[in-house]
C-alpha positions, -999 to +999 in steps of 0.1 A: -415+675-125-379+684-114-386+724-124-413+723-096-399+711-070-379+738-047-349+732-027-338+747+005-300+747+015-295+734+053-328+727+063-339+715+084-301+713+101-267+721+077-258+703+050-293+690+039-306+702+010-344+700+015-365+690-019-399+705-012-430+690-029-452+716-016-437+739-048-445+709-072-482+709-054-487+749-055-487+741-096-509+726-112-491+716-140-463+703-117-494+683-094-509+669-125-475+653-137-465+641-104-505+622-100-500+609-136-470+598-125-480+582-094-511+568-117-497+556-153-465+536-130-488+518-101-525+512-118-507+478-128-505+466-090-550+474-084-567+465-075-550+466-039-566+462-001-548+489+011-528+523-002-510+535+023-504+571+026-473+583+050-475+616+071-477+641+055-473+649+022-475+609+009-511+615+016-519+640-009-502+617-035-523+586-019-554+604-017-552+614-053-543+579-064-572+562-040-600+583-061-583+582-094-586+541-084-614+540-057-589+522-036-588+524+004-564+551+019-547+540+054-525+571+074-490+565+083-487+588+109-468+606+135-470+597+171-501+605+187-523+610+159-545+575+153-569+564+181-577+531+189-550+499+190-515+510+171-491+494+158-456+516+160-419+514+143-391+539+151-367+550+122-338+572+116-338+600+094-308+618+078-312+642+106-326+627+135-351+600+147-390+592+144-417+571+148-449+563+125-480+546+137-504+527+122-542+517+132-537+479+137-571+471+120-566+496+092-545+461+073-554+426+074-539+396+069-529+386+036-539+422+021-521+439-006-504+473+001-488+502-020-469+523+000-470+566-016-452+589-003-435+620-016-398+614-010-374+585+000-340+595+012-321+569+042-355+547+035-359+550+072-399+563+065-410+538+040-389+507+057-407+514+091-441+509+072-429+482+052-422+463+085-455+475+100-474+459+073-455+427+070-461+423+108-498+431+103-491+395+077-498+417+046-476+422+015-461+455-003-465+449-037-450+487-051-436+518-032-437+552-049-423+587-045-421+618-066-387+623-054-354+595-049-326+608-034-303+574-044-271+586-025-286+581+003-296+544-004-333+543+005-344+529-028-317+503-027-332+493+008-368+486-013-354+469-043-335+447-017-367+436+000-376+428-039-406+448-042-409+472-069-398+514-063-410+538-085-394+579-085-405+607-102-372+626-101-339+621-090-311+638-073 
């Protein structure tokens, strides 16, 4: 997958070097290795309640899985974008802060959740769903990304919580 996926010297501020999944997408033989991927390392964990897609390019890799499994998609997403009653966690990013959202009925109570998204970095992103869902009472049983950047210790932060992490590629 690594020959798909672009990189962009200091964006979006100096001295990060931005891995973009959208080059990896714009192929299809780079998109096909990257939904096998996703598909051949979490079909062991379905069925699940929940797959949980985070804004924005985790759900292209979520939606993919969710048909390939005919498992239910949920949106992490940014601020602002779900109607109806929300349940919120702020993170910090390499370069800054956010917040995801989640529908508070979109997870219930003892369901089963794998969290996709394209990268993990800090582990800010993922860990701010992670806690979403446990206070929603469910349980993460995998997270996956096409990318890992393990310098930056956001994979250590899932394999510390004990739940299985799953990259494409690493830098």
């Amino acid at each position: 997958m690594r020959q798909y996926i672009k990189s962009y010297p200091d964006f979006p501020v100096n001295g990060v070097d931005f891995k973009c999944t959208a080059s990896l997408c714009a192929s299809q033989e780079g998109f096909a290795l990257a939904n096998n991927f996703m598909y051949s390392n979490l079909l062991k964990y379905c069925p699940v309640d929940k797959i949980i897609g985070i804004d924005a390019r985790g759900f292209i890799f979520a939606s993919v899985f969710c048909h390939r499994t005919r498992g239910p998609l949920v949106l992490a997403r940014k601020p602002g974008k779900l109607p109806g009653s929300i349940k919120s966690a702020s993170y910090e990013l390499e370069y800054g802060k956010n917040t995801l959202e989640l529908q508070s009925d979109s997870i219930q109570p003892g369901d089963k959740c794998i969290v996709i998204d394209d990268l993990i970095a800090t582990g800010g992103t993922v860990c701010a769903v992670l806690d979403m869902v446990k206070q929603l009472r469910a349980t993460t049983v995998a997270v996956a990304t096409i990318i890992d950047l393990p310098e930056l210790g956001g994979s250590d932060l899932i394999k510390d919580r004990n739940i299985p992490f799953y990259a494409g590629v690493e830098y």
